[in-house]
VOBA-1610 file (N, C-alpha, C; in pm, whole numbers, padded with zeros to 5 digits, always signed):
BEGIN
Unk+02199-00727-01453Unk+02083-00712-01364Unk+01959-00667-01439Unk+01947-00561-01536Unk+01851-00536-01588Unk+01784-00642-01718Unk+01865-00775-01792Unk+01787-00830-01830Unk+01728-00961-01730Unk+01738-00939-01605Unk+01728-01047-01521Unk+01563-00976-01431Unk+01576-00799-01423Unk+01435-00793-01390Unk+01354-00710-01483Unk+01395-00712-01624Unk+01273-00705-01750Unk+01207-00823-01732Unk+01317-00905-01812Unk+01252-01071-01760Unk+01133-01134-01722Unk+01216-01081-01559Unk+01062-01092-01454Unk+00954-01046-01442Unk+01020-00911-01510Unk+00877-00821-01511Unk+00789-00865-01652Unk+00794-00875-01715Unk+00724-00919-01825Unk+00645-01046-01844Unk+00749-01158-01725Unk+00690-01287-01728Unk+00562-01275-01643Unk+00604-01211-01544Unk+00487-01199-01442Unk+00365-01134-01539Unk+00402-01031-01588Unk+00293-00995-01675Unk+00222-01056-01735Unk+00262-01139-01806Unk+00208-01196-01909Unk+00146-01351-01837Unk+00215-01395-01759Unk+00135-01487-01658Unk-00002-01453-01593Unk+00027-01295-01541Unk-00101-01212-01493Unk-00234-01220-01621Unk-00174-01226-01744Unk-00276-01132-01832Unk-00347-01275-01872Unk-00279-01410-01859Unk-00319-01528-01912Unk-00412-01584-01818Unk-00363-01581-01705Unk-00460-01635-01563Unk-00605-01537-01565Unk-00545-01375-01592Unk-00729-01358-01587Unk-00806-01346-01706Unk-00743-01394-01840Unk-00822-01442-01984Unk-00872-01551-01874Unk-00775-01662-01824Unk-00815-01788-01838Unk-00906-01834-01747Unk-00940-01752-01623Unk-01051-01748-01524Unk-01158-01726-01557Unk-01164-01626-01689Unk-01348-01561-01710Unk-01359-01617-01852Unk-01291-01708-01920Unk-01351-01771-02006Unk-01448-01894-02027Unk-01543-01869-02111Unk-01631-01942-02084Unk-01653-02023-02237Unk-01561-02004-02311Unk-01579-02107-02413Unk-01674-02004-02568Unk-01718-01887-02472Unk-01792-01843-02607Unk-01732-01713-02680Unk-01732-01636-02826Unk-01671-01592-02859Unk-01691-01457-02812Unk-01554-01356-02805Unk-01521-01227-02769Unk-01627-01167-02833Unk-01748-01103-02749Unk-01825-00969-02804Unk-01822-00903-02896Unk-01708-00863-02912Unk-01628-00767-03026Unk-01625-00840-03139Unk-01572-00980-03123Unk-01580-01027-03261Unk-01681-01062-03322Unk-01782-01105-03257Unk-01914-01140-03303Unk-01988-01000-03369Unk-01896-00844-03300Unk-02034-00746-03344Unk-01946-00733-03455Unk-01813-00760-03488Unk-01738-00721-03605Unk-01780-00830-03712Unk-01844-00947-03707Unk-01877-01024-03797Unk-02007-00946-03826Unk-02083-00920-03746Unk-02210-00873-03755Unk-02237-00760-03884Unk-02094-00687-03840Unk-02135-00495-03860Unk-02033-00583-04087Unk-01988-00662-04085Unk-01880-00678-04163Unk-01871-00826-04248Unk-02023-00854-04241Unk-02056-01017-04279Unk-01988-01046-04425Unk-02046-00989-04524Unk-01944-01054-04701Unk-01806-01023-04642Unk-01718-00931-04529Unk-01593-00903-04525Unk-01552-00940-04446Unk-01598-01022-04378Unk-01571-01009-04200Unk-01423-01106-04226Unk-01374-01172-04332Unk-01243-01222-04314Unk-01144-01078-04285Unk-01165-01005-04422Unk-01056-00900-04460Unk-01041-00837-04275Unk-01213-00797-04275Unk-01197-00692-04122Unk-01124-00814-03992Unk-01147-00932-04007Unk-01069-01024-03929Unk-00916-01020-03928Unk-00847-01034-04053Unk-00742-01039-04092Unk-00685-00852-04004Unk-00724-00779-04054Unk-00635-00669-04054Unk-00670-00622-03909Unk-00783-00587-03877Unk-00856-00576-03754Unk-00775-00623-03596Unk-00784-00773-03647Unk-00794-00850-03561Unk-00664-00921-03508Unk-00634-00949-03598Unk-00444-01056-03649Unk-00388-00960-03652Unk-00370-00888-03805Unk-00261-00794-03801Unk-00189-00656-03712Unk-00294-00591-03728Unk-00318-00452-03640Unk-00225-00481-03493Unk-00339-00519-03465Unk-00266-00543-03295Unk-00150-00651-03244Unk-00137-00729-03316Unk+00034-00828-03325Unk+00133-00721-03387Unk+00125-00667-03510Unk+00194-00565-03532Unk+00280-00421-03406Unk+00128-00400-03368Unk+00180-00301-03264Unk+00238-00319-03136Unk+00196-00476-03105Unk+00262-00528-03020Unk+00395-00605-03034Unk+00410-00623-03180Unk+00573-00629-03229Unk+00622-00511-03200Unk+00592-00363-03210Unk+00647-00249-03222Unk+00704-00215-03071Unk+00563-00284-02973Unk+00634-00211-02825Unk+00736-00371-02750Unk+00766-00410-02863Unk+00854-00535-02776Unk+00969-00502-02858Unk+00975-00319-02947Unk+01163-00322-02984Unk+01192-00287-02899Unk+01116-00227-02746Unk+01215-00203-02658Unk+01287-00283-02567Unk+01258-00402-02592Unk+01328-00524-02477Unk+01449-00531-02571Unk+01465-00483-02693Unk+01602-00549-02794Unk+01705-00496-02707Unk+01712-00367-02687Unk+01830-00306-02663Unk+01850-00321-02491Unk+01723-00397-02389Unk+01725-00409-02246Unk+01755-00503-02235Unk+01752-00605-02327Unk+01782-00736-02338Unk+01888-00775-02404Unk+01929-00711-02487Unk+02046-00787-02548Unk+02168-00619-02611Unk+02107-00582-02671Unk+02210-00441-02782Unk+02288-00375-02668Unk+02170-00315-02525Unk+02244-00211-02444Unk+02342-00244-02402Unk+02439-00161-02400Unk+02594-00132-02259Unk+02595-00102-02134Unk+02477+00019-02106Unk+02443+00107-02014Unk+02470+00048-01898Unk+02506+00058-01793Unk+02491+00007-01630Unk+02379+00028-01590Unk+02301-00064-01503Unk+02142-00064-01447Unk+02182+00131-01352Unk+02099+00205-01412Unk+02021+00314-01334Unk+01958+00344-01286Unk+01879+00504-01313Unk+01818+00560-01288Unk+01686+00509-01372Unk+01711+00563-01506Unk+01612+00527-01622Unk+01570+00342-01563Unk+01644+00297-01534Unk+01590+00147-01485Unk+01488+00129-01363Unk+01531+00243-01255Unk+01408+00210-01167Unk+01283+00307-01200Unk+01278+00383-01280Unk+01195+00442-01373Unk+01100+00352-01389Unk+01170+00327-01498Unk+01078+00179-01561Unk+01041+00035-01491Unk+01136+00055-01368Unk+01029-00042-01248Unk+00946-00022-01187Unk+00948+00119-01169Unk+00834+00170-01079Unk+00700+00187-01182Unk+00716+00217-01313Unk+00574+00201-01380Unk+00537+00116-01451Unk+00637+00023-01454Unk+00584-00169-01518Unk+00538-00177-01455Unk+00579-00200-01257Unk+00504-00271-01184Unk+00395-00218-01124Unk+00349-00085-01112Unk+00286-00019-01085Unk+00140-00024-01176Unk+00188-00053-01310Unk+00113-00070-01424Unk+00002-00223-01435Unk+00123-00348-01353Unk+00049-00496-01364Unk-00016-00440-01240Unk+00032-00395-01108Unk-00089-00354-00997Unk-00197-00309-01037Unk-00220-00245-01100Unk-00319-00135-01173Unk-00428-00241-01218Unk-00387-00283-01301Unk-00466-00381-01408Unk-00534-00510-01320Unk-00399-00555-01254Unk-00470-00619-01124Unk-00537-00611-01050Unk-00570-00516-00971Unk-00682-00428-00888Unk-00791-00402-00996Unk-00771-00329-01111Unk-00932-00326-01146Unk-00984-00433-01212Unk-00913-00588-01273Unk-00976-00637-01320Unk-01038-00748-01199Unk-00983-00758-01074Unk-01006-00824-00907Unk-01157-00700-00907Unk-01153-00570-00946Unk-01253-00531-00871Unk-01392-00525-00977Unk-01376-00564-01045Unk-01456-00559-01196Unk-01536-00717-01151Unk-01450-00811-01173Unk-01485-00954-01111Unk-01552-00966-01021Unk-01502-00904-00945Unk-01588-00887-00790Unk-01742-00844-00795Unk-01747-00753-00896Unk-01839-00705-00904Unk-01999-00755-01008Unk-01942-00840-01076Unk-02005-00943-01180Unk-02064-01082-01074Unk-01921-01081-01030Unk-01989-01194-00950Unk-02095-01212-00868Unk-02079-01098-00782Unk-02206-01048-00671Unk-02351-01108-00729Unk-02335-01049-00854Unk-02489-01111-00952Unk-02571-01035-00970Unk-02463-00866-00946Unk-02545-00755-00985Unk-02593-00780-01128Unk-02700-00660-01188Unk-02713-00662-01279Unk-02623-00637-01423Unk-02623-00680-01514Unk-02529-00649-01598Unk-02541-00488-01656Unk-02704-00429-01641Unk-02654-00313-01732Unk-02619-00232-01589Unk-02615-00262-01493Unk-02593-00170-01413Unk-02399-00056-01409Unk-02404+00021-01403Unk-02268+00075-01419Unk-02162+00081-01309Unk-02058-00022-01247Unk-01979-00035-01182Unk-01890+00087-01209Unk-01878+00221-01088Unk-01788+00298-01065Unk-01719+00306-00929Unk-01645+00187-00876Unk-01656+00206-00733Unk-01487+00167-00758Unk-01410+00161-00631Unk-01214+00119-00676Unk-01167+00262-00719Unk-01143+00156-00811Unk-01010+00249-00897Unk-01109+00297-01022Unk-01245+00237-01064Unk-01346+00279-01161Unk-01391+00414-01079Unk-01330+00494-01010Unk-01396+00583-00950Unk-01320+00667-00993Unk-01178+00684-01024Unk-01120+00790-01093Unk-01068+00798-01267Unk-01097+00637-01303Unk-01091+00678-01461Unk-01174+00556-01506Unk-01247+00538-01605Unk-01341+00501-01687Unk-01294+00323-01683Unk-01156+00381-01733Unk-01075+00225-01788Unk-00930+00195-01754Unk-00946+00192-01597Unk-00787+00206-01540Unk-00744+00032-01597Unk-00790-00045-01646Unk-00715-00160-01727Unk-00695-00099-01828Unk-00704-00031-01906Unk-00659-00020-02015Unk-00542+00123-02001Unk-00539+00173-01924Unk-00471+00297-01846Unk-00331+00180-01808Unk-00373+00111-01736Unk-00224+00022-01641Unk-00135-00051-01792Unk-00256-00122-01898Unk-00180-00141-02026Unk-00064-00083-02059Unk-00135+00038-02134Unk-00088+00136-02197Unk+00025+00198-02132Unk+00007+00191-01958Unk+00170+00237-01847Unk+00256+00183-01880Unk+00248+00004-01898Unk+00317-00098-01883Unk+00435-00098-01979Unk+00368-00036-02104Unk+00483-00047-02232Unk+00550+00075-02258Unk+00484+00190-02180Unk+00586+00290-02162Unk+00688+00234-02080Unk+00663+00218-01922Unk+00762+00159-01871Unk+00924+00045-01910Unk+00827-00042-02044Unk+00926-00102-02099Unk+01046+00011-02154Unk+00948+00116-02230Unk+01031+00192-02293Unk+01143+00255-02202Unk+01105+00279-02098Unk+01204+00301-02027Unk+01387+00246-02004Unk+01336+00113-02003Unk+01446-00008-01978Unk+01517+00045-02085Unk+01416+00075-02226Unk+01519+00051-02372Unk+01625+00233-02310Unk+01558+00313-02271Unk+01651+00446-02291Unk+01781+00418-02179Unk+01757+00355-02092Unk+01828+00292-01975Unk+01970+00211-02039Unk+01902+00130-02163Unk+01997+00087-02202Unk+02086+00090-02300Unk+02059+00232-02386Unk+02106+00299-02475Unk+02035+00398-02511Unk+02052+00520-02495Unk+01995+00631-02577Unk+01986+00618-02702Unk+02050+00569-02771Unk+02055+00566-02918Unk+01928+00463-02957Unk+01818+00429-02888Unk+01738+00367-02906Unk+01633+00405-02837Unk+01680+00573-02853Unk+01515+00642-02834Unk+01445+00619-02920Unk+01381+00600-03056Unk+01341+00613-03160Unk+01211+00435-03137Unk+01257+00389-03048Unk+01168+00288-02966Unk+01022+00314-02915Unk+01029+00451-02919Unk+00899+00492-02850Unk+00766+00512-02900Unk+00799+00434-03075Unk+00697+00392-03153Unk+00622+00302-03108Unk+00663+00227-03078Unk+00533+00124-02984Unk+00490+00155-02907Unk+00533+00191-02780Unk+00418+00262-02690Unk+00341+00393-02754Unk+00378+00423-02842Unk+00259+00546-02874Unk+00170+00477-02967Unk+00237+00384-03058Unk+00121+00276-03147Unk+00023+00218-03032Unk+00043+00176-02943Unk-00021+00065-02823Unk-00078+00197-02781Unk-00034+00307-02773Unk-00161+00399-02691Unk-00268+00494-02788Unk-00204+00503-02913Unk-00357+00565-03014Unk-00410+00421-03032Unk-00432+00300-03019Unk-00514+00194-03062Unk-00585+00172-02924Unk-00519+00190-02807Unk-00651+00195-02732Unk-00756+00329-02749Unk-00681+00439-02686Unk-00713+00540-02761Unk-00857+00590-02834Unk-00818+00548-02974Unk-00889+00543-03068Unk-00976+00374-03121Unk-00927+00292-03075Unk-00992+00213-03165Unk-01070+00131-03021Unk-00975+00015-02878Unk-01038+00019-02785Unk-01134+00074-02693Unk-01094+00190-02701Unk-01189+00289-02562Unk-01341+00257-02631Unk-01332+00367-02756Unk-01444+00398-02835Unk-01516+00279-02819Unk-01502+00186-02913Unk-01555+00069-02889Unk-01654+00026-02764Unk-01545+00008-02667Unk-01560-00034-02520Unk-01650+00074-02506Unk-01663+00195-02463Unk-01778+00340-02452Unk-01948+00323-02516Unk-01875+00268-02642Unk-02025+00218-02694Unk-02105+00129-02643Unk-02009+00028-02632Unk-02091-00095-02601Unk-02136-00074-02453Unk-02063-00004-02365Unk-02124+00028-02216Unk-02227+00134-02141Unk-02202+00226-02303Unk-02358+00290-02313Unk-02474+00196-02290Unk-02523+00105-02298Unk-02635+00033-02253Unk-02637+00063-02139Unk-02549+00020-02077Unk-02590+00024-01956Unk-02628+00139-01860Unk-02703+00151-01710Unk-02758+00196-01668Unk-02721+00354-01634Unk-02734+00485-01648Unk-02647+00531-01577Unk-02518+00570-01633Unk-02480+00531-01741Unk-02385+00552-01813Unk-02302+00676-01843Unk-02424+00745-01897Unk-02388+00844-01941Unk-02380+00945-01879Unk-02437+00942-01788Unk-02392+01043-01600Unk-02240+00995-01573Unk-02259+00859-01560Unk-02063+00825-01493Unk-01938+00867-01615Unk-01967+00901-01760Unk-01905+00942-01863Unk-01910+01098-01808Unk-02005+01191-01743Unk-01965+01346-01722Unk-01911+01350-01595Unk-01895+01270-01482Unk-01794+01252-01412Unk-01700+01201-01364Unk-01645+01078-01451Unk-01540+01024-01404Unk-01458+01062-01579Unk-01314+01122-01553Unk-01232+01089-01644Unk-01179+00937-01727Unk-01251+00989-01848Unk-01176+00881-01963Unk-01088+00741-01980Unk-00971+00808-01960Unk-00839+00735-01912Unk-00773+00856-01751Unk-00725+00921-01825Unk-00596+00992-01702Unk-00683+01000-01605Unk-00668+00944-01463Unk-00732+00934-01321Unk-00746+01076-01275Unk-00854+01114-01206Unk-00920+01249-01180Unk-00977+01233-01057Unk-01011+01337-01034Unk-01133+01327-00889Unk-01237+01326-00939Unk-01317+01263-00890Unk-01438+01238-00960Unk-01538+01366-00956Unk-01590+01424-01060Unk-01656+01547-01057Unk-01763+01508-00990Unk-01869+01613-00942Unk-01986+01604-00876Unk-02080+01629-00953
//
């Protein structure tokens, strides 16, 4: 039973994460990469290569050792630790789903771009997509303890996948949304990542 709803849960995921790349693309290149060619022109391969390719396929090799042992190594009988990790996979693609439906929503209208969207789920943390991410592969981790303890030591990938948003996504993302309007008021009251009440 449990490699029958990792499975699902992952396919759906990853179906989710492709449908809304594949809705708001418009053919021109990722922001980020253009300011990383910019900031990194004689280097911009090397900062491409490691940056870009390696880094983050790497760490996302790291949080997929936990499907080894949910998928194939474990013994365990479906548990506790299993609806664990159902309740914050799926809880995690909801997440991501709702704010990137309410983000959209909000572009579309034809508001202004520097204007600062804090309304949803942007009302209690900065970057609940990148918050529901970062849930998602803990949750995997879950499945892996579910399906052998002896494959705690799994929990390298979700902590790799959460100092790279962390540290290398957020920041980034923070900068570049400093332009916009208002910004830096909705940065002293809405929390970061972990969801808060919104200060006054």
């Amino acid at each position: 039973m449990r490699q029958t709803v990792v499975l699902a849960i992952v396919l759906f995921w990853g179906l989710r994460l492709t449908y809304n790349w594949a809705r708001q693309w418009r053919g021109n290149e990722d922001w980020r990469y253009a300011d990383l060619r910019k900031q990194n022109s004689r280097l911009f391969w090397l900062a491409n290569l490691i940056g870009i390719e390696l880094m983050p396929t790497s760490l996302v090799f790291l949080g997929c050792l936990s499907l080894y042992p949910a998928l194939s190594a474990g013994s365990n009988p479906f548990g506790f630790l299993d609806g664990i990790g159902m309740v914050i996979t799926v809880s995690a693609i909801l997440i991501e789903t709702v704010a990137d439906e309410q983000l959209r929503e909000f572009l579309k209208k034809g508001k202004k771009t520097r204007q600062t969207f804090s309304s949803g789920l942007w009302t209690y943390t900065r970057h609940p997509n990148y918050l529901g991410e970062i849930s998602f592969w803990w949750g995997l981790y879950f499945f892996s303890l579910a399906a052998d303890l002896n494959y705690w030591w799994t929990f390298v990938g979700p902590v790799g996948i959460t100092f790279l948003f962390i540290f290398v996504s957020i920041p980034i993302m923070e900068k570049h949304l400093s332009r916009r309007t208002s910004y830096a008021e909705y940065q002293q009251k809405v929390s970061k990542l972990i969801p808060w009440i919104r200060r006054k």
